[in-house]
N, C-alpha and C positions, 0 to 999 in steps of 0.2 A: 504493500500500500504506500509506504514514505517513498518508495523511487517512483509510482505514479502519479503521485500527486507532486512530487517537484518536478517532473515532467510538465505538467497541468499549468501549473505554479510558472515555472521558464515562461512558457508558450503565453501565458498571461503580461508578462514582463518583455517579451519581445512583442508583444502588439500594444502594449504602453509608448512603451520609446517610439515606434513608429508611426503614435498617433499624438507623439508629445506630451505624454502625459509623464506628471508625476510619481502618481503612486493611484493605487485602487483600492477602496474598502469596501467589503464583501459582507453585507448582512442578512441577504435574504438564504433561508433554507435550498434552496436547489442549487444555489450555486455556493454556500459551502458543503455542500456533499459532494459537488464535484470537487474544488479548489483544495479543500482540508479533507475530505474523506471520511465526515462524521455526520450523520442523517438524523441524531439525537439532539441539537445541541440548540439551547435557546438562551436569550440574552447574551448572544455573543456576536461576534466580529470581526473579522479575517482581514489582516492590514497588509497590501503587497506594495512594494516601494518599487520604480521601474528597476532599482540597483540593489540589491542588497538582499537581509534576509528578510521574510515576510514573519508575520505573529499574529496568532490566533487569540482573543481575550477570552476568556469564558466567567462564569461564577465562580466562585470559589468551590463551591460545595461538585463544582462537575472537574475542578483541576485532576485530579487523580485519572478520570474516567476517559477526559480528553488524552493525556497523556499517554495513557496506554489507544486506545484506540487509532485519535485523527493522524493525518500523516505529513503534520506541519510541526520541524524538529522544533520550536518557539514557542510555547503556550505560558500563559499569563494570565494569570487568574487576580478579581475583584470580587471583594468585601461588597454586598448590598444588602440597605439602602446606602451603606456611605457613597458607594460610589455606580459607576451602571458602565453597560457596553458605550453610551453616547461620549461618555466621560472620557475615559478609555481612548476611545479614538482619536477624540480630538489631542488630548495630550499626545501622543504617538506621532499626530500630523505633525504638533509643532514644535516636539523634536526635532522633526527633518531640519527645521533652523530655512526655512523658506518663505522667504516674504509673500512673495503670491505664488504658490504651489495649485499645480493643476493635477486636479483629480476627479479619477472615475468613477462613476454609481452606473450600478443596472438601475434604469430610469423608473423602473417599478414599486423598488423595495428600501426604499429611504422615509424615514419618520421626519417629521418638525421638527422633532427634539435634538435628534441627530445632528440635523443643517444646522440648529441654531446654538447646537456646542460647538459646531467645527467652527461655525462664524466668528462667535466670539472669542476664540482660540485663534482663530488665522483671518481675522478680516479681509485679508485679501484671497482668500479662497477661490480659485476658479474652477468651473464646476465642467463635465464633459460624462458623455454617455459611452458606455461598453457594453449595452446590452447586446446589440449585435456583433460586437465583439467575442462576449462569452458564449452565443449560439455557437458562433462559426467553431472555435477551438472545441464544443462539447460536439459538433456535429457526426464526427467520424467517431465510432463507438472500438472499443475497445474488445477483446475478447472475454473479458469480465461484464464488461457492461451488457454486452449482445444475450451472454448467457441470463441475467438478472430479466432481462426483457421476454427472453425464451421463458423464463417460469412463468412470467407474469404472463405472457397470453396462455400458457397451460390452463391458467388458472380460471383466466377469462371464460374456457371453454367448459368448464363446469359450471361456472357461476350463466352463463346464456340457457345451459341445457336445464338448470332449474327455474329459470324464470320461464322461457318454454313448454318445460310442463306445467306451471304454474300458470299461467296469464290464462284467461277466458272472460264471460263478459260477468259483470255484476262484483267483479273485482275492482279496488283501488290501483291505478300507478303507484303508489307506494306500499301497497300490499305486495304485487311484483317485485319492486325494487327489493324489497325485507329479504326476499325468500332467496334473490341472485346475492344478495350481498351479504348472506349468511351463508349460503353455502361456500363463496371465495374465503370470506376469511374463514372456515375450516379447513379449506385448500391450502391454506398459506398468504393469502394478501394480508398486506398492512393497509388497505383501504385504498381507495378511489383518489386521486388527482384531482377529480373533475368532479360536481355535481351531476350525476349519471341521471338517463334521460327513461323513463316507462312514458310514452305518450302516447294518446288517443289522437284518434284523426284531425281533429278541429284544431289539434297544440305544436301539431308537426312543421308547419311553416314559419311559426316563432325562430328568432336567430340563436338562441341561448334558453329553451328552454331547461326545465330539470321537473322530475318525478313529482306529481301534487296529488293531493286528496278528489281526483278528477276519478268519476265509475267508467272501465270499458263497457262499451256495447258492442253485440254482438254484430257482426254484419262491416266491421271497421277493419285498416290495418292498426298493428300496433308498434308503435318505432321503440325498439331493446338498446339501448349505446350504454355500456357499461364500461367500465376501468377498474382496474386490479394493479396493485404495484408491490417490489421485492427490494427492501434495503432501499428505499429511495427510486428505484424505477419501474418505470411504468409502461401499460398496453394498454390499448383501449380496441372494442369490437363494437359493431351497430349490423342489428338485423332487426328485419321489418317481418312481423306476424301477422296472418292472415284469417280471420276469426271470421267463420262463415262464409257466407256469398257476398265479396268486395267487388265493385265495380269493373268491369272491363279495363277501365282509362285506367284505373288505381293498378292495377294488375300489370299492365303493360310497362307504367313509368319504373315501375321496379324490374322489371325484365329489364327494360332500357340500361339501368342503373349497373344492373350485375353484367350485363354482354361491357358496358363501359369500360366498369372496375377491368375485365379480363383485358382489356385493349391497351388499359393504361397498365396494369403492371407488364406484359408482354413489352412494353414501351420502355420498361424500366432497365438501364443499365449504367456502368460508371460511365460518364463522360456525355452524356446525354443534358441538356440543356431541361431544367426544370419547364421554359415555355412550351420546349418540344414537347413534352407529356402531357399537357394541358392542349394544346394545340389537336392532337390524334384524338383525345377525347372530346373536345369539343365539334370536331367535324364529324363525329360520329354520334353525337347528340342533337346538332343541328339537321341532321339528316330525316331526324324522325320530327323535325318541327318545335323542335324543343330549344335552339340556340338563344332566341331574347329571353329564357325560362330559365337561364345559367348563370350559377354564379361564373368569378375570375378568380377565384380558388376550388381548386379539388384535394388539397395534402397539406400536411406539416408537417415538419421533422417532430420524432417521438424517442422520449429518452428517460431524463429526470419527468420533466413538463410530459403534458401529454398531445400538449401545441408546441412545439418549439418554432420560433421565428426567425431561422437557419435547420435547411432549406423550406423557401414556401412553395408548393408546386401551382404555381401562378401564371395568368396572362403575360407573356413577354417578359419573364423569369428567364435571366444568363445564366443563373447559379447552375452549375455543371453537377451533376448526380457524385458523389463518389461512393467507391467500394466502404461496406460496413456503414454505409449512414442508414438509419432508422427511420422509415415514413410512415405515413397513414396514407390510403388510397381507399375508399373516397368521400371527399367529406360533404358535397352539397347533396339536396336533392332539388327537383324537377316543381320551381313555385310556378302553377297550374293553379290555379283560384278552383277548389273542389276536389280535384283529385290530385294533386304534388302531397311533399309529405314522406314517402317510402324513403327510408336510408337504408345504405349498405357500406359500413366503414372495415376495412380490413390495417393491421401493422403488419408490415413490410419491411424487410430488409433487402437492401441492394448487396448483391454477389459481383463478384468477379465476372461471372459472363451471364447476369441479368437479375432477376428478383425472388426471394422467397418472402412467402405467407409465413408468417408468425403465428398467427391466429389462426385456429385451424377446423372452426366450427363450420358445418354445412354450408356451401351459398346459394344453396338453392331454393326454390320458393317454399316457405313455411305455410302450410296452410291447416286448421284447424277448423274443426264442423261440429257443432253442438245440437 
């Protein structure tokens, strides 16, 4: 783990310098699981200087446990309330002895509090984003990491096949959801990423829905998008059930969907241009009359996050595929006013000479009759 993570750690530190920056402080969870290599660790802070060595802060009461586990040789533990991660930081910065020191945040995961110790410790603070910075260097997965993902879609395929037999009509989406997310964690997940999706036909169009107190009826599809995660990473799967006699059109969009998905991972190789795979599936979506019906995303990169934002498979996307990067294929469906709705999301990994399924439940049409 400690020559991974100084690996991680370097590769952080060369894309510092090359983006001018000073130093980087690292406090959201996903990316100290990547950087430090500890997926437990709260009220703490991961300080990378472009030179030097980097230092992990934790509580005191987790010094020990960091110590043995993360895989940053540097941990420094604080007494709280006297003092906090914010505290911590800021003093670290203004060690560096830098009048205006530029520094990187993933633009996500910064508190108030944070900003307004670092300010008052370095007024001249200047401030710079590496969130897409840390996609890029988390993007190619590791053969540890690959494998952590390989559990977790196992896991996914037990947790689909219970909500499967479970889902029918005069159930809750959250009654569904219970039954999938009880069987993963006996499988082994530490839980979902994501607020995981049970939807009834009328919730399928929302951009962001999640599981509600909403009853299926019979005669609907039902969209399943679960997540399962091992040590901090993650899979995610989406399949669409089919409860009774669902429309012709409803029926079809999900054919469409799954001949798609087969076109765009068949598409999938290193060196392959992320537009190009969007580009094959869209002319083959547009064929059936469906192209003003599409989104300009079909993928993400899938790792810690279950979106990653390196690689997007997007409209007019350069970002080139490589070997061992981790995707989702496919993420929109078919908005049709009445009948859109139907997903089919698969995790994917890119091969040496093209794509494997991670996820390895059924894709084909689910249909059930009461």
């Amino acid at each position: 783990m400690k020559e991974q993570v100084k690996c991680r750690i370097a590769s952080l530190q060369s894309a510092l310098k090359s983006s001018g920056l000073d130093a980087a402080l690292i406090y959201d969870r996903e990316n100290l699981i990547y950087f430090a290599g500890v997926d437990d660790l709260e009220g703490g802070v991961l300080c990378v200087p472009a030179k030097g060595c980097a230092e992990l802060f934790c509580l005191a009461w987790d010094e020990k446990h960091m110590k043995e586990t993360c895989g940053v040789d540097k941990v420094t533990s604080y007494p709280f309330p006297q003092k906090s991660q914010s505290v911590m930081a800021a003093q670290w910065l203004k060690n560096l002895n830098l009048k205006t020191p530029k520094v990187g945040f993933t633009r996500y995961f910064i508190s108030l509090k944070d900003y307004q110790c670092l300010r008052e410790a370095v007024p001249g603070i200047v401030v710079g984003d590496i969130a897409t910075i840390c996609y890029q260097i988390r993007s190619v997965k590791s053969r540890e990491e690959i494998e952590l993902i390989r559990k977790a879609s196992r896991i996914l395929n037990v947790g689909m096949e219970a909500a499967v037999r479970f889902v029918r009509p005069g159930v809750k989406e959250t009654e569904v959801l219970a039954e999938a997310d009880y069987a993963m964690r006996k499988a082994g997940s530490q839980g979902s990423p994501f607020r995981m999706q049970v939807l009834t036909h009328k919730r399928q169009m929302l951009m962001h829905p999640y599981a509600g107190n909403y009853e299926i009826e019979n005669n609907e599809p039902v969209v399943i998008h679960l997540g399962a995660s091992v040590n901090g990473y993650t899979a995610k799967m989406c399949r669409t059930v089919f409860l009774g006699d669902v429309r012709e059109e409803v029926q079809k969009i999900y054919r469409t969907l799954i001949k798609a998905q087969e076109i765009a991972v068949k598409a999938v190789r290193p060196g392959a241009f992320c537009g190009e795979i969007y580009d094959v599936v869209y002319r083959f979506i547009a064929g059936f009359g469906y192209g003003d019906l599409w989104m300009d995303q079909i993928g993400y990169g899938v790792g810690i996050r279950q979106s990653e934002f390196y690689p997007v498979l997007a409209k007019g996307s350069k970002v080139p595929l490589r070997e061992n990067m981790v995707i989702d294929l496919l993420l929109p469906t078919i908005y049709q006013k009445g009948a859109g709705g139907p997903r089919i999301t698969d995790t994917v990994l890119v091969t040496a000479d093209g794509a494997e399924y991670l996820t390895g439940y059924s894709r084909k049409e689910i249909i059930k009759r009461f």
